[in-house]
C-alpha positions as CSV (number, residue, x, y, z in Angstrom):
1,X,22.9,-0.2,-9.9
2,X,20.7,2.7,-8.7
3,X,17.7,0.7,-10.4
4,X,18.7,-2.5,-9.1
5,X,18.2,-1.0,-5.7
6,X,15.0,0.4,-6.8
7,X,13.8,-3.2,-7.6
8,X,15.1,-4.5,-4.3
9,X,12.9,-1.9,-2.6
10,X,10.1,-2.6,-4.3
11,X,10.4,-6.6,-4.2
12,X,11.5,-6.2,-0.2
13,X,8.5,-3.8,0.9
14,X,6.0,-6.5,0.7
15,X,7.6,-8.4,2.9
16,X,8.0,-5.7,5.6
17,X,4.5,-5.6,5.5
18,X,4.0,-9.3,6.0
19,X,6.4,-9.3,9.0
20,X,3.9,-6.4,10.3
21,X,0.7,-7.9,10.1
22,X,2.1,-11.6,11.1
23,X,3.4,-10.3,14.3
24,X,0.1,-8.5,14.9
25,X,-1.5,-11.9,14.4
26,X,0.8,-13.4,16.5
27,X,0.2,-10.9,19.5
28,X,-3.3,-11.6,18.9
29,X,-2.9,-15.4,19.4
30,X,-0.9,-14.9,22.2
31,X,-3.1,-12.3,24.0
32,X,-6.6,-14.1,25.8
33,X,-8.4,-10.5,25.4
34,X,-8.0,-10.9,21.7
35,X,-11.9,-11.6,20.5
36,X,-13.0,-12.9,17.3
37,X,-13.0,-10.0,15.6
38,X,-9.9,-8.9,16.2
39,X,-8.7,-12.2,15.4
40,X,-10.6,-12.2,11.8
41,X,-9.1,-8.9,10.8
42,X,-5.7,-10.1,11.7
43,X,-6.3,-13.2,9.7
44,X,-7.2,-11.6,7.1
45,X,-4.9,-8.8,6.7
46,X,-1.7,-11.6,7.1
47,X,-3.6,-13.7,4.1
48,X,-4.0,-10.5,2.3
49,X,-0.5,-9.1,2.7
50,X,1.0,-13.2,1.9
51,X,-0.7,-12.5,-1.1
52,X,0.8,-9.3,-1.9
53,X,4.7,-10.7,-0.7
54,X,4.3,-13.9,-2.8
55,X,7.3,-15.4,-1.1
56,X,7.3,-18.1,-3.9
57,X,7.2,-16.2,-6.8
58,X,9.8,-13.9,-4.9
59,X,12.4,-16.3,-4.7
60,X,13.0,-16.4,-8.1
61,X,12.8,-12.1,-8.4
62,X,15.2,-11.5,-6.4
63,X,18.1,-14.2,-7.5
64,X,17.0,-12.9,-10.9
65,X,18.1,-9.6,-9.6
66,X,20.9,-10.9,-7.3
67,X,22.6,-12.3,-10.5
68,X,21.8,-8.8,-12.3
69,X,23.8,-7.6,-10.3
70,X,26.5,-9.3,-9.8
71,X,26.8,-9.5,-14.1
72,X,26.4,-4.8,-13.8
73,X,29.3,-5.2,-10.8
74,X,31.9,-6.9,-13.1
75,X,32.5,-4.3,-15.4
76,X,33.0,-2.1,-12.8
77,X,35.0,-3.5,-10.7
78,X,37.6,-4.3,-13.9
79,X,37.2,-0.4,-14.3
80,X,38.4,0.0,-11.0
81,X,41.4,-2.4,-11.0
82,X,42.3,-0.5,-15.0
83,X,41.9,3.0,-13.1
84,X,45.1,1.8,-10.4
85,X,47.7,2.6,-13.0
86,X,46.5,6.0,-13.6
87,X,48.3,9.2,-12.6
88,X,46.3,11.9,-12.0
89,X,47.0,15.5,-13.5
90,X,49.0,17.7,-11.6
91,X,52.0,14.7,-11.2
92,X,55.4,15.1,-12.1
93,X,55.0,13.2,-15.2
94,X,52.4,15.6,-16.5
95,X,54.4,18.4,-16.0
96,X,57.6,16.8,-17.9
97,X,56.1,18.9,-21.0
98,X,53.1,16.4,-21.8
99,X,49.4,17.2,-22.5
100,X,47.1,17.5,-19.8
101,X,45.1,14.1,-18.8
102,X,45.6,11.1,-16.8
103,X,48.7,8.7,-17.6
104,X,49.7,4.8,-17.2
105,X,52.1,4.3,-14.6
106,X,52.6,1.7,-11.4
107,X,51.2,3.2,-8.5
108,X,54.2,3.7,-6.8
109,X,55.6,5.8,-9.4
110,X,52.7,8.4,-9.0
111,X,52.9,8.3,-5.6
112,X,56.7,9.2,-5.4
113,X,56.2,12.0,-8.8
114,X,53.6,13.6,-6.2
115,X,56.5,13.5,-3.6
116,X,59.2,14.9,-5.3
């Protein structure tokens, strides 16, 4: 997971910087004191930094990733649902006389061994 958000870091910073430079073109359109030179660097740096995002190449990144990650979450989350039925030490049914660890039982159980 931890890399997966690494990648989506990496893939998505690009495309901050593409933002940045198109709205600096944009203000640049949009302002009458802009002169040509202005205008030539901010056309260039928004070709340079489309370059750099490749939004069509980018597409398929990140749904390669997207799926990635959904495949890494399912494990865990059947990790999560097995977990539910665990007591943890220190319960009632640990101390009836049986090793230390963590034990099957319904949730409710643990939560009334706990209690009592």
């Amino acid at each position: 997971m931890k890399n997966n958000v690494q990648l989506l870091r990496g893939l998505s910073a690009p495309l901050f910087e593409l933002a940045e430079v198109q709205a600096t073109l944009a203000d640049c359109l949009t302002d009458p004191n802009c002169d040509e030179a202005r205008l030539a660097i901010a056309l260039d740096s928004a070709a340079n930094a489309r370059e750099r995002a490749a939004p069509e190449r980018l597409v398929d990144d990140l749904n390669q990733l997207f799926d990635d990650t959904l495949y890494g979450l399912e494990p865990i989350a059947e990790r999560a649902v097995g977990l539910q039925g665990l007591c943890p030490p220190g319960s009632r049914h640990e101390r009836g006389g049986r090793p230390q660890g963590l034990y099957l039982q319904r949730p409710a159980d643990c939560a009334q061994q706990h209690q009592g």
